[in-house]
ZADOVO-242488 format. One record per residue: y, x, z of N, C-alpha, C in turn. Coordinates in steps of 0.001 Angstrom, whole numbers, plus 500000, padded with zeros to 6 digits. Example, Ala and Ser with C-alpha at 12.3 -4.5 7.8 and 13.67 -1.06 7.14 Angstrom:
494310513190507800495500512300507800496700513200507800
497750512850507080498940513670507140500030512900507870
END
This chain:
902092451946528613901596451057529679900719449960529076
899834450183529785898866448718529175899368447691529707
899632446639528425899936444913528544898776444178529052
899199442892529840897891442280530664898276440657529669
897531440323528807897105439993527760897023438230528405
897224437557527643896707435713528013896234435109526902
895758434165527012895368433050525452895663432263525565
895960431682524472896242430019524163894995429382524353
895852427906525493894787427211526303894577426334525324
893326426318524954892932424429524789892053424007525607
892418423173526642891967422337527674891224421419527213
890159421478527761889077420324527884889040418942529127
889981419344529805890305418348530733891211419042531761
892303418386532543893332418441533278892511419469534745
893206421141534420893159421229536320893810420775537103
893016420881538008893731421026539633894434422543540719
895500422682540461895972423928540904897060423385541580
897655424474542932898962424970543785900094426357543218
917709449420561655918771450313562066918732451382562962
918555452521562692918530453642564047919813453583563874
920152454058564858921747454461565214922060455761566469
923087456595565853923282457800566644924595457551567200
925125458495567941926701458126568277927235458793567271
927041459667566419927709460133565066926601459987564267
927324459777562966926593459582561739926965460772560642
926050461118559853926445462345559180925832462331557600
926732462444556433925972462086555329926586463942554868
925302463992553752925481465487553419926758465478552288
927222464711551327927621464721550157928847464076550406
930339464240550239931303463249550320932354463795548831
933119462440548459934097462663547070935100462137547926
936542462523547566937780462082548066938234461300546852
938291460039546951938371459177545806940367459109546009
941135460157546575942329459994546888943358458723546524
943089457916547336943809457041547223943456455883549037
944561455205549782944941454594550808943866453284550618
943171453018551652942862451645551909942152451281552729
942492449867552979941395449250554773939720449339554567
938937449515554961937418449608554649937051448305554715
937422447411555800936864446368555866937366445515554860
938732445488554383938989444510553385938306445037551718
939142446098551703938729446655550389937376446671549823
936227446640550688934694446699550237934539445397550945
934730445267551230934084443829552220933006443190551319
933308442621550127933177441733549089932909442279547342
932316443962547557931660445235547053930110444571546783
929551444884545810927829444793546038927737443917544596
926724443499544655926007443121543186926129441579543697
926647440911542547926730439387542909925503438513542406
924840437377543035923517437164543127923455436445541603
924772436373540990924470435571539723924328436924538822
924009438335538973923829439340537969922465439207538402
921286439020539307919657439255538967919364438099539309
917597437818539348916939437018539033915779436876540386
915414435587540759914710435748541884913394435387541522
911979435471542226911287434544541810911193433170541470
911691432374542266912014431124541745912054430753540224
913645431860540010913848431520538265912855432286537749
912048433353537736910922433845537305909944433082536760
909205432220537926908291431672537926908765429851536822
910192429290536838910353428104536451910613428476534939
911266430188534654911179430352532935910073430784532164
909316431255533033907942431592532765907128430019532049
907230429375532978906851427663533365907156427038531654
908595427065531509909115426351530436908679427216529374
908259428764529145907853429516527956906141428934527474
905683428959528770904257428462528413903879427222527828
904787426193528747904827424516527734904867424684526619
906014425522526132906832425395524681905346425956523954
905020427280524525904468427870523492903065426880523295
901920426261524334901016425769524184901199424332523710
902116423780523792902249422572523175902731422493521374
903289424126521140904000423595519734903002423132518848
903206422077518261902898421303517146902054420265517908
901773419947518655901110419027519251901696417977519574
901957416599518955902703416048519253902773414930520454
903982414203520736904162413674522141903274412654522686
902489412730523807901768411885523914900877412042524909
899707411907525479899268412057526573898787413435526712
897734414225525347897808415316525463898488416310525751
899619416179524999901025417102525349901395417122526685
901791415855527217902245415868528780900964416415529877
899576416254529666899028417028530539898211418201530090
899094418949529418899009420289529124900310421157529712
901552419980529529902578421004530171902376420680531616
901737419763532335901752419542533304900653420568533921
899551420763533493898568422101533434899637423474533886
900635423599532822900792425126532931902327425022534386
902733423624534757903223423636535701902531424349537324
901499423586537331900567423484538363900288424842538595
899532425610536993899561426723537277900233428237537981
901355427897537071902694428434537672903030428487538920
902504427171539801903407426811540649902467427332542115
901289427782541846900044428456542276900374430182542146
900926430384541486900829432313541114902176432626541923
902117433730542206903581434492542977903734435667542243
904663436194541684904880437153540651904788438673541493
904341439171540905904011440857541626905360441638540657
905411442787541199906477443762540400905476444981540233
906195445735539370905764447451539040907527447789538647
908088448632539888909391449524539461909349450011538199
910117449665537299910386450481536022911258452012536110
911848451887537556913051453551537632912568454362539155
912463455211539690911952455713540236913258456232541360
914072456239541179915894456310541443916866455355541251
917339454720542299917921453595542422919332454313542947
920623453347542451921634454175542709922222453100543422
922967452651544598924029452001544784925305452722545127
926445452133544762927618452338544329928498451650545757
928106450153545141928790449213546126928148448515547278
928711448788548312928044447782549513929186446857550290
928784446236550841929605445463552114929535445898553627
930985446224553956931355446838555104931050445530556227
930003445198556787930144444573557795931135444680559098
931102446074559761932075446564560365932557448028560638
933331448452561370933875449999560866934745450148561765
934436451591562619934834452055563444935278453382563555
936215454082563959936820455898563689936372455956565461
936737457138565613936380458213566885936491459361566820
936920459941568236936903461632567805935935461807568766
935724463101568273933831463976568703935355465101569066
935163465447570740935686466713570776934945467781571047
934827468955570351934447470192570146934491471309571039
935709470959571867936011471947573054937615472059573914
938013472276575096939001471762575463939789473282576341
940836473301576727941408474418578035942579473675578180
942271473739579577943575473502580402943841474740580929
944947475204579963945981476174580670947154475566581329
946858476036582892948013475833583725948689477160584597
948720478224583164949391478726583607950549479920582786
950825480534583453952890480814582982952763481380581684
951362481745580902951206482703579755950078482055578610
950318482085577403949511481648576690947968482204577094
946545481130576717945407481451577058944580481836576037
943460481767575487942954481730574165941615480937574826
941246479379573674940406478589573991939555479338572678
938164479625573201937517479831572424936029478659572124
935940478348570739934820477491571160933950478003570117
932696477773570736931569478391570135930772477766568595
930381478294567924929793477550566927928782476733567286
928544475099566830928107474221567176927399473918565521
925938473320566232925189472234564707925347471000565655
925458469712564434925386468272565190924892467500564250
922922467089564776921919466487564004922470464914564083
922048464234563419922525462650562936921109462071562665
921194460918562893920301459855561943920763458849561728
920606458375560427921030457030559552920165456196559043
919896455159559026918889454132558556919472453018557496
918311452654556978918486451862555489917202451096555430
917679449926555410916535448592555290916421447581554708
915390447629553409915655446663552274914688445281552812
914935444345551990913848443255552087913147443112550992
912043442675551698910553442236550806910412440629550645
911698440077551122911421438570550273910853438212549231
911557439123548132911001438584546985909661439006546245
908640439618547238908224440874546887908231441708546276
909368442692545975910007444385545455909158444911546749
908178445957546545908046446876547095908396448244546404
909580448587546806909873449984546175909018451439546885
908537451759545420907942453049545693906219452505545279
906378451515545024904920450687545092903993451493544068
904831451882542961904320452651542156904201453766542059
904998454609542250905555455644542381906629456229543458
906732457396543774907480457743544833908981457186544522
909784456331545284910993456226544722912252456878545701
913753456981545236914865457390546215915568456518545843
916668455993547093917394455134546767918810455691547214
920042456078546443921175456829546727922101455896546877
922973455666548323924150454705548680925226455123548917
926116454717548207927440455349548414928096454577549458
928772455172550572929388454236551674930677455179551627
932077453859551863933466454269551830933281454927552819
934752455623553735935494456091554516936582455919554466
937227456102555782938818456583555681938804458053556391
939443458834554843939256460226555903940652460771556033
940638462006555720941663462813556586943313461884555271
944476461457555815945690461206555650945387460132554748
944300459396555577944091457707554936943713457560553971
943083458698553269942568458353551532941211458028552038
940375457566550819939002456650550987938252457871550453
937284458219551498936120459067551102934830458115550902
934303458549549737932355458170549681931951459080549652
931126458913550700929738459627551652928355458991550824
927602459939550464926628459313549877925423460129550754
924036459224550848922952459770551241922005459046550697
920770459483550797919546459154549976918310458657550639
918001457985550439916491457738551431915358457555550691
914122457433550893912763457839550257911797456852550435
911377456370549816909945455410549598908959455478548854
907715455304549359906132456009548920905431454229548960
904503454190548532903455453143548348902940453098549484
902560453708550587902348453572551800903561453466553088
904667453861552415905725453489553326906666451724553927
907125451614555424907167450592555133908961450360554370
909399449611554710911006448974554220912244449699555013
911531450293555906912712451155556090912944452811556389
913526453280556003913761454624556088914783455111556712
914762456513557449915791456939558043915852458705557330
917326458999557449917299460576556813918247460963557963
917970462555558483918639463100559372919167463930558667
920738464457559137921144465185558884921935466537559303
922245467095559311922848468501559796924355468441559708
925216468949560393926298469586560154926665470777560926
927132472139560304927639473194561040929014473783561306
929331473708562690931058473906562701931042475489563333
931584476305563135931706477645563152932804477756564102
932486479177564790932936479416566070934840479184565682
935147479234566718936822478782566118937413479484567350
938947479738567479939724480504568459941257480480567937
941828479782569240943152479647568813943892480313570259
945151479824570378945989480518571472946588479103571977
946093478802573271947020477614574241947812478185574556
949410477620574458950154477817575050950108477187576793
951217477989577828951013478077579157951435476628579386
950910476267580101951026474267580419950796473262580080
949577473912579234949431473148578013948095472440577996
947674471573578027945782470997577811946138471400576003
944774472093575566944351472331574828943192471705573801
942548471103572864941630470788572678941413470642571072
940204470975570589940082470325569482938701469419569086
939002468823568142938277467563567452937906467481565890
937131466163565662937031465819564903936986464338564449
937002463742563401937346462372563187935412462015563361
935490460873563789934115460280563083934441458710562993
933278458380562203933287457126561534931914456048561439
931939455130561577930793454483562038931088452957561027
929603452781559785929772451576559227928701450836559297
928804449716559349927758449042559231927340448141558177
926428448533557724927266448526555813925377447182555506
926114446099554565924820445557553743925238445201552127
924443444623551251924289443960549913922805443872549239
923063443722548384922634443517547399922538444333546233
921024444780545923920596446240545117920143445425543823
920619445789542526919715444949541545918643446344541213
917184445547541093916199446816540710915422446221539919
915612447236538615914485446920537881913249446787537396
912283446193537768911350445589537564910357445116535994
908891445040535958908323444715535726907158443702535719
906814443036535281905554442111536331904720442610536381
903106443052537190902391443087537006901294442291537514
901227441235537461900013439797537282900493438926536419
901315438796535329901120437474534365899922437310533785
899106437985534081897539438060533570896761436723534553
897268436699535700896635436414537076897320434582537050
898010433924536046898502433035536769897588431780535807
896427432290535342895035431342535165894322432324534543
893169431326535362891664432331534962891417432618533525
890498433723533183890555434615531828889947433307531077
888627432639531890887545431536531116888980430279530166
890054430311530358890387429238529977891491429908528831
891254431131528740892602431427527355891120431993526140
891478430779524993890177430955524224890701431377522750
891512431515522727892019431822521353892809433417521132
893771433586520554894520434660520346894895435509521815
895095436767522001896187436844523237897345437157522811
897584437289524416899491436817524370899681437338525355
900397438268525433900975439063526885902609438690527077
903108439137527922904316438912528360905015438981527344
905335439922527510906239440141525968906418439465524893
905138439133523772905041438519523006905258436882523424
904849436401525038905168434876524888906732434990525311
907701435822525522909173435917525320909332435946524365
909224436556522981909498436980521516909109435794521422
908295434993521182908069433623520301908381432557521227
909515432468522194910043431833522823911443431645523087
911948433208522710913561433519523023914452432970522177
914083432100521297915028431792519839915045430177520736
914404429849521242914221428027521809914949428092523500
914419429484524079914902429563525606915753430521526069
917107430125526100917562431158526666916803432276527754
917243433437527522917049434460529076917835434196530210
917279434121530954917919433836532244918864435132532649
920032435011533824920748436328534076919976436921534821
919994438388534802919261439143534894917472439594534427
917395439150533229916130439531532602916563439808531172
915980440817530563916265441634529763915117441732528651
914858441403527329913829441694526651913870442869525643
913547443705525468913719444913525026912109444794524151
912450446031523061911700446298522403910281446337522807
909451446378523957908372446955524488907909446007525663
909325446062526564909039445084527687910220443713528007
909697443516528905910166442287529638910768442959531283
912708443022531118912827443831532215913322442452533462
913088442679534743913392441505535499914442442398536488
915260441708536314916625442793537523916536442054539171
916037442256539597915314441712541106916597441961542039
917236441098542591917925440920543961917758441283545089
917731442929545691916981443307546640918264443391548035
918033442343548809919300442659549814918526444004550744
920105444042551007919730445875552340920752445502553382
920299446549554350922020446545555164921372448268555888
922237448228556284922012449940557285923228450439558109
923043451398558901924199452039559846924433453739559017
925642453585558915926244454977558102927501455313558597
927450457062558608928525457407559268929108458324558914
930391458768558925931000460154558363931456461253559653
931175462258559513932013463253559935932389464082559294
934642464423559924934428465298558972934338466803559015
934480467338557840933910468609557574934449469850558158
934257471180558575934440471879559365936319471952559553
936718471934557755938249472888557916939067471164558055
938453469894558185939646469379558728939364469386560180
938950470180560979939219470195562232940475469613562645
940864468994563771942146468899564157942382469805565898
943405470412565986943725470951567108945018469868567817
944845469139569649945525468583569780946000469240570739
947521469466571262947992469661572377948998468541573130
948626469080574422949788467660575184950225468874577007
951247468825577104951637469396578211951112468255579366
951488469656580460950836468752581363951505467915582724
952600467416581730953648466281582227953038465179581571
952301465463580329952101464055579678953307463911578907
954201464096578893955642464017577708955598464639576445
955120465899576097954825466430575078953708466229574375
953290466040572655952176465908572334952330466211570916
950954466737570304951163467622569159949750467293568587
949524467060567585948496466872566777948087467502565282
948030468710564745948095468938564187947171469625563183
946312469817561713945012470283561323945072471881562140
943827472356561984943134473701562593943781474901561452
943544474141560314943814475230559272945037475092559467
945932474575559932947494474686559753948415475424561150
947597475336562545947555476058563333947145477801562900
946200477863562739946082479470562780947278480259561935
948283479233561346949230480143560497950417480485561096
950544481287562046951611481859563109952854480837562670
952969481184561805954550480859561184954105479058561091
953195478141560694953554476866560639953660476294562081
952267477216563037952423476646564161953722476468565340
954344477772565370955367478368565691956701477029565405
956911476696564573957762475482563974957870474003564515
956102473917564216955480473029565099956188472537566061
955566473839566639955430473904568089957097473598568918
957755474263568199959280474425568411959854472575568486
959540472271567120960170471006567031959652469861568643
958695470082568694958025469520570029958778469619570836
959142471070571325959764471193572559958273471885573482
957855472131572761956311473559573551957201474725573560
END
């Protein structure tokens, strides 16, 4: 990558400078992280904390203090000195820092559950009311989704600015016998795209057929799940205008690109949290808040089959895969009083 180069000023006199949302949500990818917990408490307080990256602000004020140091050393205290650092204040305080993505794939892990909701999606129903078992048959069904994801351009991060980028979010669940599922999905950003993206998705449930017993409402389901999920993305970054924060006519001596005015600065100035100096570059870990609507459904074989007679006194809830097995249902069914 070509470095955008500066010089040491010697001044001749002081400038003058200044959510889509579906009723189900559907992610393609889920892990059963097996283990019990509330969504809203447990993630609530999930995400990247604002003291791990760096905003413009601190960008622009360590930038500020690298340039004093470096254009003033050996010059000693006195009127020159003070309006030279006062020069590269002004300057500074005039430029707005641009980015160039250094990763092309952004991963989040952790978010914050704003809020979180379950539901069942039913699939198909029979009311048998009568003296002999029926057979509810329900047909194979697809059920399309859309989910949305929306970052901010406060600080100006335009992801994808450079290059095509994806950004992969892992969002909890509570799925089948209270363990915590992450659902992950991906969304896409281009240099012409704006801040938010949506990905649709598919799910296919296959024809199914069981036996209602006589008096029986029949039906089956599925769980769904609805989050409303935000945080904080750290992304790594590059600058591309430290070239831009004074004109070329006034750097008359050596250059000095980013990099190098960190290296002959980092022994006097600390790095701020989240900036990184590495062999080559200068990495800036940028604070990108998001929020979005995400949802789970689940997957074909936890179907659930529910029955309830039709007194309303009897009621039976039990998985699909555990019904079709003569012998578990049969037991079931018995202990009920079906």
């Amino acid at each position: 990558m070509k470095k955008s180069n500066m010089k040491r000023i010697i001044p001749t006199a002081v400038l003058s400078t200044a959510i889509l949302l579906s009723p189900v949500q559907v992610f393609a990818s889920e892990q059963y992280a097996g283990q019990k917990a509330s969504i809203t408490t447990a993630q609530k307080n999930a995400g990247m904390k604002s003291s791990d990256v760096v905003n413009k602000e601190v960008i622009k004020r360590d930038i500020a203090e690298r340039l004093k140091n470096y254009v003033t050393e050996g010059i000693p205290e006195g009127d020159l000195r003070s309006k030279m650092r006062n020069q590269m204040d002004r300057l500074v305080n005039n430029w707005t820092p641009q980015y160039e993505n250094t990763v092309n794939n952004i991963s989040v892990d952790n978010v914050n559950i704003d809020s979180y909701k379950d539901d069942n999606l039913e699939l198909g129903s029979l009311r048998n009311g009568g003296s002999t078992p029926q057979t509810l048959k329900i047909p194979g069904t697809t059920k399309k989704t859309t989910s949305s994801f929306t970052y901010s351009n406060q600080e100006g991060v335009k992801i994808g600015g450079g290059a095509d980028a994806k950004v992969s979010v892992g969002v909890p669940f509570i799925g089948e016998g209270g363990a915590t599922v992450k659902s992950s999905f991906e969304f896409s950003f281009t240099h012409t795209s704006s801040n938010t993206d949506t990905t649709e998705t598919t799910v296919t449930y296959p024809e199914q057929t069981i036996s209602c017993p006589a008096k029986t409402l029949c039906s089956m389901s599925i769980k769904t799940s609805q989050a409303n999920f935000s945080g904080i993305m750290g992304v790594d970054q590059k600058l591309a205008n430290f070239d831009k924060i004074a004109d070329r006519k006034l750097f008359l001596r050596y250059p000095l690109n980013l990099h190098e005015l960190y290296e002959r600065t980092s022994s006097k100035i600390p790095l701020p949290a989240g900036v990184t100096l590495n062999d080559n570059d200068v990495i800036f870990k940028t604070g990108v808040p998001f929020n979005g609507v995400a949802g789970h459904l689940t997957a074909a074989e936890y179907t659930e089959v529910k029955l309830e007679s039709m007194d309303g006194k009897k009621k039976v809830v039990m998985p699909l895969r555990l019904y079709q097995i003569p012998q578990k249902r049969a037991e079931v069914l018995k202990q009920k009083g079906f």
